[in-house]
N, C-alpha and C positions, 0 to 999 in steps of 0.2 A: 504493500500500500504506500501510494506516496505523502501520509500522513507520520508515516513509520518512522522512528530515529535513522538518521544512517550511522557507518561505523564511526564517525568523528563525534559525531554527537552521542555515541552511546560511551565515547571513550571521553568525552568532555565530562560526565555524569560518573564515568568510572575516579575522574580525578578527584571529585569533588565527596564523593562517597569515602575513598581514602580520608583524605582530611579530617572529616568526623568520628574516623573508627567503623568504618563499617567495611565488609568485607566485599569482594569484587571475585568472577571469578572469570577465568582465561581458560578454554577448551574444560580439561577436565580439572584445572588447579583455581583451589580454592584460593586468595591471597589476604592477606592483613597488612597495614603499614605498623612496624612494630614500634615505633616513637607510641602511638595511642592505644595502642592493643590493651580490652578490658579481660580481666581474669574469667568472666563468664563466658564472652567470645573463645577464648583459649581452651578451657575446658568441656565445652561443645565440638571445637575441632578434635580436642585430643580422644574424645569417642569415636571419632571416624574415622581416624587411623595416624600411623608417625605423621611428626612433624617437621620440616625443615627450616631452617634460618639460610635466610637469602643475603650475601653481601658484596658488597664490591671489592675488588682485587685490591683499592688501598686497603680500606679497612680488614682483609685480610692478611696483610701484610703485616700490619701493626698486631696484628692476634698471632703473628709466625705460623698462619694456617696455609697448606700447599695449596696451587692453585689449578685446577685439571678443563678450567676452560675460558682461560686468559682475562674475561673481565668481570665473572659472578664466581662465588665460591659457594656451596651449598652445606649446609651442616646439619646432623641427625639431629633432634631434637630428646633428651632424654622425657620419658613421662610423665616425672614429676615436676618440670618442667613449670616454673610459673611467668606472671607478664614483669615483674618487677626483674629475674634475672636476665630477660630478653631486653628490657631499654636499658641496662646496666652493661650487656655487650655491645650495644649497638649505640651508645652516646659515649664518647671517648672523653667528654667532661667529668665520667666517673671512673674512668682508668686509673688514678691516682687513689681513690678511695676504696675503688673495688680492684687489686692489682692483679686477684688469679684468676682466670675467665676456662676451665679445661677440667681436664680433656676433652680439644676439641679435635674433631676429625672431617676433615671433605668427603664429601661422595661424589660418587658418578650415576646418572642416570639419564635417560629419554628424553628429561624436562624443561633441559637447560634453555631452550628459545624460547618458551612459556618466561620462564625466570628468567631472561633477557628481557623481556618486552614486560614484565611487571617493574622489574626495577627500572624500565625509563619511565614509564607510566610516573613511580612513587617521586623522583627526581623531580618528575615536573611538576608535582604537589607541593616541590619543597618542603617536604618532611625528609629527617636521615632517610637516607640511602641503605636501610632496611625491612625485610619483609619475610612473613611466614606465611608459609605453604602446604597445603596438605593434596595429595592424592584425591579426586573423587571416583566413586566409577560412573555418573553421566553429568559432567559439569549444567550442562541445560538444564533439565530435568531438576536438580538440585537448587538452581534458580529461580525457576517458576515455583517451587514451595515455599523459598523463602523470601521471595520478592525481592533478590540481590539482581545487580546491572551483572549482565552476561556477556564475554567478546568473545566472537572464536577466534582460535587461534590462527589459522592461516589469512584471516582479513585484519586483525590484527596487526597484523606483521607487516602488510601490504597499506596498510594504512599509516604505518611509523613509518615508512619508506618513504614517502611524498614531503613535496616540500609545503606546509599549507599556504591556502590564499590569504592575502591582504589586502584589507579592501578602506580609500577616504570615504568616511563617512560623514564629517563636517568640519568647515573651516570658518575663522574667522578673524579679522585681525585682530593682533594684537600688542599695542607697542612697549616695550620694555627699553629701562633705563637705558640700554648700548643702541639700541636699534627703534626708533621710531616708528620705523615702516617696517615692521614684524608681522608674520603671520603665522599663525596655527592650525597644522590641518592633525586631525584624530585617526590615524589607522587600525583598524581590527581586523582581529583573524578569525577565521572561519572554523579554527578550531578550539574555539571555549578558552585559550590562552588570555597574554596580559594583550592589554591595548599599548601602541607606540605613538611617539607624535614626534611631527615633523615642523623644529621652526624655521620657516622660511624668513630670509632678510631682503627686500628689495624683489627686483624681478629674474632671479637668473636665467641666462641662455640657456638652450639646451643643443646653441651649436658648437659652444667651446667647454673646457673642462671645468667642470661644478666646482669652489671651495666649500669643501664640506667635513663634518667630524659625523662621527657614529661615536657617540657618550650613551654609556651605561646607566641607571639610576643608580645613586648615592645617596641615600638617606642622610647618612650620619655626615655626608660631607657635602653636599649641595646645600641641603638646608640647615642643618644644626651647625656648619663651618667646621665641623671633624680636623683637627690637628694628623689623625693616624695617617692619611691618605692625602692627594694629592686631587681628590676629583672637583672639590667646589670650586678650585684657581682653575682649573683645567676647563670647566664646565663656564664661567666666565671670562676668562682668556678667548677661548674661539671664538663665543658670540662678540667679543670687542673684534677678535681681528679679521670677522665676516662681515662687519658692521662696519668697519674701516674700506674693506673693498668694496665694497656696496652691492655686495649680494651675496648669497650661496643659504646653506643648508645645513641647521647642525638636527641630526636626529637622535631620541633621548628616549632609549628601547629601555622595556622595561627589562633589565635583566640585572638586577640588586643582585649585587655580591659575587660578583664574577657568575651569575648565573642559579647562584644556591639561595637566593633567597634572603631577606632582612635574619629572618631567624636563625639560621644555620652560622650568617655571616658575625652576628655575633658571636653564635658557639664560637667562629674560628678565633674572635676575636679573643675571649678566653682561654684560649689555648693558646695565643698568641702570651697571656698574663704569664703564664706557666714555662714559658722560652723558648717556643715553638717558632717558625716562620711561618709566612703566609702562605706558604707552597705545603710546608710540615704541617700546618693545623687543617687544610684542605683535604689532606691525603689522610689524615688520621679520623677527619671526618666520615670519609668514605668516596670523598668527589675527587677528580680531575682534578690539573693545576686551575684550570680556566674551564666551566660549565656553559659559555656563552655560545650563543647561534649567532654568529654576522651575513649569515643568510638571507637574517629577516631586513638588515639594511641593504643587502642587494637587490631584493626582492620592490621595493617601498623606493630607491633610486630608480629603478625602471619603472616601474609605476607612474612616475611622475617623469618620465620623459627622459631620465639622464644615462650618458652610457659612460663618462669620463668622467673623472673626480683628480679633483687634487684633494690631497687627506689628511687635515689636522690628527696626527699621531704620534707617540713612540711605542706603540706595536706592529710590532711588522705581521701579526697573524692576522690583522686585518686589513692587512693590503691584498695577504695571500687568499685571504676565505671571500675578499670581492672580487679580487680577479680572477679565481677560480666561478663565480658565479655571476661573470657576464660584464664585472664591472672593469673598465681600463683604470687601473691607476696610474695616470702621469707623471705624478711626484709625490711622493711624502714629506710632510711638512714635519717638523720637531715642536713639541708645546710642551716644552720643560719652565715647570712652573710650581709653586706651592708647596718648595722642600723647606721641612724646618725639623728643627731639632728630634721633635718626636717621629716622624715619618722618614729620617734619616735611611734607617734599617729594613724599612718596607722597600724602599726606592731601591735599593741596593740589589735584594731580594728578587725585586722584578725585573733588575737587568742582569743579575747572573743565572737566574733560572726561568724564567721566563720570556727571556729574549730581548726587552722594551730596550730603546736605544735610545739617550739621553745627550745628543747633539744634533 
């Protein structure tokens, strides 16, 4: 029927079901996000059979557990098993209180793509980057009793493959201190994601090359002025030095925290208290150095007419991830800006292990 959800939209409702603790299920696996997992949820799965703990190859790393399929590691779950020792493995904030986490052991089974595609699912809920699993024998079936959101598997799969649509849905101007003749246009995506926005300065061509940045959201540093970071100078820098040539484009994607989220981004931030790096509290988290999509800024520059850009930057992965996706980068620009005492060691950080180039 074409009243029916389709798979994005049944997988927008899968996200969201996460978030509250509810459980979701993919072909025949049941799944839970284990940040909110309730002891009476736990104890209804553990009737239906083992249990497994799903995690990413950092945060298996950090548990010294082997890894038998390069980016999830899967682990038996003992029976008596409660939800308190599952958020105590899976939040690395308690590693220091809780220090023995074992024996633990990996396994192998059939499932692993199922647990592929749940763990990108729970990633984009921004909840840790863990999750429990259990066997069913008719994941549907099991759905319609319990009124859980259902994905099969193999449309699943073929649904994380695509790149989603982006679509303006309203502009208006709007001028800010650097830029008078500012405007604002709102893009959404078609897949239940964050919304992005694009500010436009002036009228730019679209027969020569765009000055443009792609800025992350920063909470704690665009608006609260954050000392740790470098993004409220950086995020203010562009718009003066777009607003100096009298035109281009800074877009301002939602993807807090290098992609993990306000929430997480703190966790790293407290681990960061502890003498961690921000590459070390990432990875202990269970995420990538960087969770971010710059797809969605190549996507949203074609959209609006553009094929060339000049790129307010010192990351080069985002020259590579738009010229890989259609966009020409002419030149890379440097926006070395908003070093100070406390963000010394971050800055550091980001150009011996993540690349950023600070000339």
């Amino acid at each position: 029927m074409a009243i029916a959800p389709k798979t994005s939209e049944i997988l927008a409702r899968a996200r969201s079901d996460l978030r509250i603790g509810l459980p979701i299920i993919i072909g025949n696996l049941i799944v839970l996000a284990s940040e909110n997992i309730e002891q009476t949820r736990l104890d209804e799965l553990q009737k239906i059979g083992s249990l497994c703990l799903v995690l990413t190859r950092w945060r298996a790393k950090t548990l010294n557990l082997g890894l038998y399929d390069q980016d999830v590691v899967r682990i038996r779950l003992p029976i008596d098993i409660n939800s308190q020792w599952i958020r105590e493995i899976s939040d690395p904030s308690m590693d220091l209180i809780n220090p023995i986490k074992g024996p633990l052991k990996a396994i192998r089974d059939s499932k692993v793509c199922e647990a592929r595609a749940a763990m990108r699912i729970i990633k984009e809920t921004q909840l840790l980057p863990s999750i429990v699993v259990c066997d069913l024998a008719c994941g549907q079936s099991y759905s319609e009793e319990n009124n859980l959101t259902y994905l099969e598997s193999k449309e699943l799969i073929r649904e994380q493959s695509k790149i989603s649509k982006l679509k303006p849905i309203v502009s208006a101007d709007l001028p800010i201190s650097v830029a008078i003749n500012c405007k604002m246009i709102i893009f959404r995506s078609d897949d239940g994601t964050a919304e992005h926005y694009v500010f436009q300065v002036g009228n730019p061509s679209r027969d020569k090359p765009l000055l443009t940045r792609l800025h992350s959201t920063c909470f704690t540093g665009d608006v609260l002025g954050s000392l740790k970071c470098d993004c409220g100078p950086q995020l203010n820098g562009a718009l003066e030095q777009i607003a100096n040539y009298g035109a281009g484009i800074l877009l301002y994607l939602n993807q807090e925290g290098r992609g993990i989220g306000l929430a997480n981004k703190i966790r790293a931030y407290s681990l960061q208290d502890q003498g961690f790096d921000t590459v070390e509290a990432n990875h202990r988290l269970g995420f990538e150095d960087d969770e971010r999509d710059y797809k969605i800024g190549a996507e949203i520059l074609k959209d609006l007419g553009f094929s060339e850009v000049r790129l307010l930057t010192n990351n080069p992965q985002k020259v590579s991830m738009l010229k890989e996706n259609g966009i020409n980068v002419i030149t890379r620009l440097p926006l070395k800006m908003g070093e100070t005492d406390v963000n010394r060691k971050y800055l550091s950080t980001k150009a011996k292990k993540s690349g950023h180039i600070f000339d």
